[in-house]
C-alpha positions as CSV (number, residue, x, y, z in Angstrom):
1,X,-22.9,-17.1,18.7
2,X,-21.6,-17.5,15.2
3,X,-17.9,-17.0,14.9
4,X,-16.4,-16.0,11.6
5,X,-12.9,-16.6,11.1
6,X,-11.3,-15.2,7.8
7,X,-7.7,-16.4,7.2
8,X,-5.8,-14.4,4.3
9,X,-2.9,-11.9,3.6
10,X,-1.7,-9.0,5.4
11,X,-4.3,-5.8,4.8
12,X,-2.1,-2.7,6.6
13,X,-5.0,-0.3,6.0
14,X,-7.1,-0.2,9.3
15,X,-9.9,1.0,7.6
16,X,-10.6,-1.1,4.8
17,X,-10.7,-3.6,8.2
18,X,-13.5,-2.1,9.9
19,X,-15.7,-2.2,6.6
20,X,-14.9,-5.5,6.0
21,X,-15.7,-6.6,9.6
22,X,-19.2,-4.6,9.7
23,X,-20.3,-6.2,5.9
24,X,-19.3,-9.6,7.1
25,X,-21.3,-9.2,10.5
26,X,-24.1,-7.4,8.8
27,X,-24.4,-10.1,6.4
28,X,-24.4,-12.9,8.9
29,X,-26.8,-11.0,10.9
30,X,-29.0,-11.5,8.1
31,X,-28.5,-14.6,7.5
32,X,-28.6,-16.1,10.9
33,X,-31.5,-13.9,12.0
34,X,-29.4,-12.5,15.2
35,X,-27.9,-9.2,16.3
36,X,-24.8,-8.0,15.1
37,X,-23.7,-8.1,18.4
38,X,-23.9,-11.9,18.5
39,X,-21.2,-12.2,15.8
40,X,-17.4,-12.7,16.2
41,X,-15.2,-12.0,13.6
42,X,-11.4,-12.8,13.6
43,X,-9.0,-11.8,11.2
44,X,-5.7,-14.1,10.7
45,X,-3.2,-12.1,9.0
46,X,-0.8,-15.0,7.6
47,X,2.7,-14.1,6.3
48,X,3.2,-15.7,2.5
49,X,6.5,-17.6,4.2
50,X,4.0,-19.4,6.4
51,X,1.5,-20.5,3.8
52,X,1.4,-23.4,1.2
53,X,-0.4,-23.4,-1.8
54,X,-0.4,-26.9,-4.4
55,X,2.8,-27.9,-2.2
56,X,4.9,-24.4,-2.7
57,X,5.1,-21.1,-0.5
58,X,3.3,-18.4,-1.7
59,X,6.4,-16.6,-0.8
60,X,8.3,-18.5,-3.7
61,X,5.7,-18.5,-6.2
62,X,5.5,-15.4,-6.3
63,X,9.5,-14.9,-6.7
64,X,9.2,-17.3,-9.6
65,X,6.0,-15.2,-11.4
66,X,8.0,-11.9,-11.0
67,X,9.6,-11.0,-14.3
């Protein structure tokens, strides 16, 4: 059972979810040659105080890029 885990930023629209989540398991479907209901996919929504990118938060990066 292949599980898919997709870490990334906070997506608030429910919907734009759900069509990620079936293109994803469709296309592992494919791939692995399986049912779609053999594949798990989890969505990490990670806050950008909580994630480090070339040794800075995202959360301050993107105070310093704002004009």
């Amino acid at each position: 059972m292949p599980i898919i885990r997709v870490d990334g930023p906070k997506v608030p629209d429910v919907e734009k979810k759900r069509v990620f989540v079936k293109e994803v398991t469709d296309a592992a479907s494919a791939l692995f040659g399986m049912p779609a209901q053999n594949i798990v996919v989890l969505l990490k929504e990670t806050q950008p105080e909580n994630v480090g990118v070339g040794g800075e938060l995202i959360l301050d990066r993107r105070k310093r890029e704002q004009p």
